[in-house]
N, C-alpha and C positions, 0 to 999 in steps of 0.2 A: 567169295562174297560178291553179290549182286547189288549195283547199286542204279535206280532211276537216272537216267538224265534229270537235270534241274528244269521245274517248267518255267515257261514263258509267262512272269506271274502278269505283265500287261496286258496279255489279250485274253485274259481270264476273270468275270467279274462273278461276284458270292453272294449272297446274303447271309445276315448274321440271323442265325436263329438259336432258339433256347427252347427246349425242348426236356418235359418231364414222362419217363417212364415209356419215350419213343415217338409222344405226342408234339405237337410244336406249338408251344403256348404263345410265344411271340416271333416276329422276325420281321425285320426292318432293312433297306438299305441297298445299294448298290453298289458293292466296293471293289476295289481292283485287289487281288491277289497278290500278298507281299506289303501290304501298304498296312503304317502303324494308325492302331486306333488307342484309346484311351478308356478306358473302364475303371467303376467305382463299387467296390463289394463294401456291405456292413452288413453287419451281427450283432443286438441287442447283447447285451451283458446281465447278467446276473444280481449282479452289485450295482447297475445301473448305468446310463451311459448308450451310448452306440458306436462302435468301432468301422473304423475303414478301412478300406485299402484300396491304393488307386494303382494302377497297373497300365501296359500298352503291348494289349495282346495283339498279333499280326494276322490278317486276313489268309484264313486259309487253316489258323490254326485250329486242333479239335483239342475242346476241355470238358472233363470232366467236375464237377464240384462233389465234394464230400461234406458233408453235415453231421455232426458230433453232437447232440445236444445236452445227452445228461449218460453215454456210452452206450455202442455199435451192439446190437443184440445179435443172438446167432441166428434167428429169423434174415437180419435184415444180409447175412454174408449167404445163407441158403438159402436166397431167392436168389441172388446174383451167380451165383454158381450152378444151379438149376438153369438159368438162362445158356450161360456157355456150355455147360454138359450142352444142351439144342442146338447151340452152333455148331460146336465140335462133332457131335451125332450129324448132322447136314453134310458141314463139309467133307467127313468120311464117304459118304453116303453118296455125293454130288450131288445134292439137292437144293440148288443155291437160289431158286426162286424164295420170294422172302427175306434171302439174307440182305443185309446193306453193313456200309462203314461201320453204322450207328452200333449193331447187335455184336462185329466185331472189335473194333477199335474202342467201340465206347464202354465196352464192358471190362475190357483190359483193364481203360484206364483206371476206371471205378471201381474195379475189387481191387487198384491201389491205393485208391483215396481212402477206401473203406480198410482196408488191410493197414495203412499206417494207423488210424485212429485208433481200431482194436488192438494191435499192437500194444496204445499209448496206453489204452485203457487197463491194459493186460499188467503195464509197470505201475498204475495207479493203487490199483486193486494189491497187486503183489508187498505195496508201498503200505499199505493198508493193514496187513495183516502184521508188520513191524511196530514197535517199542515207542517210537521214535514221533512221527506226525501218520495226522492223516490227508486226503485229498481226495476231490472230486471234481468232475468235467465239468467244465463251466460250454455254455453254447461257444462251438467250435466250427472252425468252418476252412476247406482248401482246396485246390486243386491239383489232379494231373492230369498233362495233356501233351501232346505231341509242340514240338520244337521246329520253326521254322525260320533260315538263317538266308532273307533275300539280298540281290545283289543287285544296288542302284547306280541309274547313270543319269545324271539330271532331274536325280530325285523321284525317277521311275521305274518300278521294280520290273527289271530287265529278267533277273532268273530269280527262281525261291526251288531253296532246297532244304530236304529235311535233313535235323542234326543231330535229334535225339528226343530225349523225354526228363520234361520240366516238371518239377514238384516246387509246389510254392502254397505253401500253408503260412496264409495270412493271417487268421483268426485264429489260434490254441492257444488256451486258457484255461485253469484248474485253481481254483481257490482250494489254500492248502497253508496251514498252522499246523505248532507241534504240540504232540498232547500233555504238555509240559507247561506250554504256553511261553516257552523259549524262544522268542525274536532272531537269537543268531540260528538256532538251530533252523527254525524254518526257513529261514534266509539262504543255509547251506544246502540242506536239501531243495530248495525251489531252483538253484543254480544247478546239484544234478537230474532232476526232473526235467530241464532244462536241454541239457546237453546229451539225454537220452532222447529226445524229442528230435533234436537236430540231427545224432546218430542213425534214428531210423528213419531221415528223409535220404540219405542214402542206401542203407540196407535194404528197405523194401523194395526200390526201384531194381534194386541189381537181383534181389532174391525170385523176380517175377518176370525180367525180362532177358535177365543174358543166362548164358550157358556156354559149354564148352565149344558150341558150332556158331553161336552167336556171343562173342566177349566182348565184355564192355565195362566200365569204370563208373561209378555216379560219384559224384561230389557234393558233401554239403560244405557248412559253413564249422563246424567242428573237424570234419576230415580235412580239410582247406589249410585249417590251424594246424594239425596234429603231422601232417605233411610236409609245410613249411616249418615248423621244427627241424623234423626229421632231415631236411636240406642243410640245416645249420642257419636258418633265419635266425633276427630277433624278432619275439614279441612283444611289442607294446601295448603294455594299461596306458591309454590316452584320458587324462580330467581334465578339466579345467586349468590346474596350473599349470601341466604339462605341453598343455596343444598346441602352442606355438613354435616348442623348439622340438617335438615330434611330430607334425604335418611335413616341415619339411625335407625330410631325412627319409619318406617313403615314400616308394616306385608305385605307386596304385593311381589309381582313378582318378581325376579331380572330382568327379561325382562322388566318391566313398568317401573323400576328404571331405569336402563342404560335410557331407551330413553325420562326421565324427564332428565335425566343428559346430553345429548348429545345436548336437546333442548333447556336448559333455558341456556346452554353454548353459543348458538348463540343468545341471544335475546328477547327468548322465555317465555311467565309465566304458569306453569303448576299447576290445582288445582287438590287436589287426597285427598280420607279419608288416616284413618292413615290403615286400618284395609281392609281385604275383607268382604262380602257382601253374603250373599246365599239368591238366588231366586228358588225357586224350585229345580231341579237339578244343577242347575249351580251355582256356587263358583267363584267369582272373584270380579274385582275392578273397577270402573270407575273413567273416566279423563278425564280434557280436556286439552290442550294443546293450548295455544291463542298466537299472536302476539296483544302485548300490544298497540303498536302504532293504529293498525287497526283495533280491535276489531275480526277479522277471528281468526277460531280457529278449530282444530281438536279433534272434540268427542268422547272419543274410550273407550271399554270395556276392559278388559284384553286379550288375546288371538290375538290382531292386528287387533281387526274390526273397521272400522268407522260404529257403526251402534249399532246393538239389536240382544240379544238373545231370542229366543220366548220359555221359558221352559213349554209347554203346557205337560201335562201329555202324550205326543202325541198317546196314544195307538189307538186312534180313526183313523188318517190319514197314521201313520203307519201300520196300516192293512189294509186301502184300499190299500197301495202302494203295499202289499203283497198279500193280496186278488184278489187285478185283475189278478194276473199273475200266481196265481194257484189257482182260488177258482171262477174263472166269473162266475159259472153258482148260485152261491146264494148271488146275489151281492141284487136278489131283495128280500130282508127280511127286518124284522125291524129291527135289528139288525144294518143295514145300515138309517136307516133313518134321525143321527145326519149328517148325509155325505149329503142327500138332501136340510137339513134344514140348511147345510154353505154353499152349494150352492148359495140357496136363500139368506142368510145373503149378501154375496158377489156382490151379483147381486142386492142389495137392495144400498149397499152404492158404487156402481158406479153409479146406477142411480139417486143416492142424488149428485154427485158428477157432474154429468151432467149436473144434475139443477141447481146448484149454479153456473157452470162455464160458462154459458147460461144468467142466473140471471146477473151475473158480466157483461158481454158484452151487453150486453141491454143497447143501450144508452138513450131509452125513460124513461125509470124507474128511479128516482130519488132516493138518496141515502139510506132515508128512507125505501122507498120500496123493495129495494136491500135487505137492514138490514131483514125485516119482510119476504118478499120470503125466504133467505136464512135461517130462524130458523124455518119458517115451514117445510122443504123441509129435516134441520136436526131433527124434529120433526117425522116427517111421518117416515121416515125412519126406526127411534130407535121402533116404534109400528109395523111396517112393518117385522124387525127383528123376535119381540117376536112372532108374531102370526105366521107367516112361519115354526118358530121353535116347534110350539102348533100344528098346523095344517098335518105339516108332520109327527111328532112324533104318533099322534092319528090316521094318515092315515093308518101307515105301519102296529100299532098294529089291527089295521082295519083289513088288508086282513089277517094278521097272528091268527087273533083271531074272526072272525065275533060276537061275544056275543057286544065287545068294540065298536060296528059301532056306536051305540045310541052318548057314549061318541064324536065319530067323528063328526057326526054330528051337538050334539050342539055347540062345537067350531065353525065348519064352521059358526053358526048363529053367535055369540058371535062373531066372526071376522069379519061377514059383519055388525052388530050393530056397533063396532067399527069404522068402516072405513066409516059409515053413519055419525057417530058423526063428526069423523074427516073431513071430509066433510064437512057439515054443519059449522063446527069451522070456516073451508077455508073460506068459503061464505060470514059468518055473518063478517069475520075480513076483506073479502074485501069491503063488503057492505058499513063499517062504513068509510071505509079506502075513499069509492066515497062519503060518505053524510061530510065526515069531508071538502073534497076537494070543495064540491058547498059550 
């Protein structure tokens, strides 16, 4: 694994810009590289109101925003995938005039912003079709973006290095009753509605960017928990009558203390191990923070995220991000080939993601069959995965090495043998699926 030198974040100044669909609608500033800024996101509500969140992203870092408003259509995951399909075609190609960061790095990030919401919307919907309550996306809003961890001396960012990929969904929200009109019931269910949401700020991140040649860990604020368990922690329900004689008795943050403390002061129940937590690089603590009455709750890691940290070893995408911008002309080596083959990974479970959000709208299809499309569709995918990763990987040392073509080759058979089987599986499972039906 390759990893960047750290740059020299003082002698490097940025401007902040924000930019729609490639454009740059605004940008303001002259900042140094490594140096905290402070930012305020809000989303109208449904029910009324305006939500915030105030954040201190670091100069240098690149974010993605994701926008949920009433659920992710599959329009809006086949443009974005169309887009990288172009990249991916380019960089094959060597056709790197045109490309930038933006078309690379920014489309990752954002078929994960967009891939967690679909996701969410995919457990809504599924939640939907149950006995029990229903639910719907309220205006939603999050990001992912790349992680950078500077290193001050006098309060001057001396180095900044990248550490990984931050998921921090500020804004999700689903107004959501039981069709019973059951208080505890929806109470129960809005906690796991809840705790599936905070689930897939880990899964998505690790489903999109690590792999066998690239491994890496993400952490949310439910893994955090379910980890320090699994150590032998204890965990604490902090309330009100509690919070004096459990604040002191736990190894965490004085920042995640004060704001259990400020919280279960108004009402609030906040659960937290006694102890931190290391995943990889990263050292901290998960939490949730719930109102008792209603089951909502805010999931957060140590550091103020609602979200996941992705502690990927990242040498692999932190030297594309370095590589392009001083090194394009040997982007095509093998050397680069785990970068084709998360490409492909990516572009594999958007278009699982398609199908199931397709699968879902389909009012001919019976619930059944909904079921069975959507486990093929997450089936295909996970084989789709590995072979892309086999294929590319044997491609690159291919041109690098012509002896290794033989090995290329018989992968390519062994992946369309594959995807014959798979095939065929399709077939015979719908076949039976028409002979059960006469």
């Amino acid at each position: 694994m390759t990893y960047p030198l750290p740059d020299p974040g003082y002698l490097i100044k940025l401007k902040a810009q924000l930019k729609l669909d490639g454009e740059i609608v605004a940008e303001s500033g002259s900042f140094t590289m490594g140096q905290e800024l402070s930012s305020t996101t809000g989303i109208t509500r449904m029910t009324g109101g305006w939500h915030s969140a105030n954040n201190k992203p670091i100069v240098g870092e690149f974010y993605a925003f994701g926008i949920d408003l009433q659920g992710i259509s599959a329009k809006q995951l086949e443009t974005v995938k169309t887009r990288m399909e172009s990249v991916k075609t380019k960089l094959e190609a060597q056709q790197f005039e045109g490309l930038t960061k933006d078309g690379i790095i920014g489309d990752m990030l954002y078929a994960g912003a967009l891939s967690y919401f679909a996701a969410n919307d995919v457990n809504l919907k599924m939640l939907n079709k149950g006995k029990q309550a229903l639910a719907y996306r309220q205006p939603s809003a999050g990001t992912f973006s790349t992680n950078l961890n500077p290193i001050y001396s006098f309060g001057v960012p001396r180095q900044v290095k990248m550490s990984g990929i931050m998921v921090d969904m500020d804004a999700v929200a689903q107004s959501l009753w039981s069709k019973n009109n059951d208080v505890q019931i929806a109470n129960r269910i809005g906690k796991q509605v809840g705790m599936m949401s905070s689930a897939w700020e880990h899964r998505i991140p690790e489903m999109l960017f690590t792999n066998e040649e690239n491994p890496g860990e993400a952490v949310s604020a439910v893994k955090a928990l379910a980890i320090a368990s699994n150590e032998g922690q204890r965990i604490y329900q902090v309330t009100s009558e509690n919070v004096n004689a459990v604040l002191p008795v736990l190894n965490i943050s004085s920042e995640v203390k004060e704001e259990i403390r400020a919280s279960v002061a108004v009402g609030k129940k906040a659960t937290v191990s006694q102890n931190n937590i290391t995943v990889g690089s990263w050292t901290g603590v998960g939490y949730i923070i719930a109102d008792p009455d209603t089951g909502a709750g805010a999931y957060r890691i140590s550091g103020g995220d609602n979200g996941a940290m992705l502690t990927i070893f990242l040498g692999a995408l932190s030297s594309y991000l370095t590589g392009f911008t001083r090194l394009k002309d040997n982007w095509f080596n093998a050397g680069n080939a785990p970068m084709y083959a998360k490409i492909s990974g990516i572009l594999t479970v958007i278009s699982a993601l398609i199908s199931v959000i397709e699968t879902l709208a389909n009012p001919e299809l019976s619930v059944l069959d909904k079921i069975k499309s959507i486990m093929i569709n997450i089936g295909s995918a996970i084989i789709t995965i590995g072979i892309s990763n086999a294929i590319m990987a044997n491609a690159f040392l291919a041109v690098s090495n012509p002896i290794l073509l033989g090995l290329f080759i018989a992968t390519i058979a062994i992946s369309i043998s594959v995807l014959n089987i798979e095939l065929s599986l399709y077939l015979v499972f719908y076949r039976n699926v028409f002979i059960m039906r006469v």
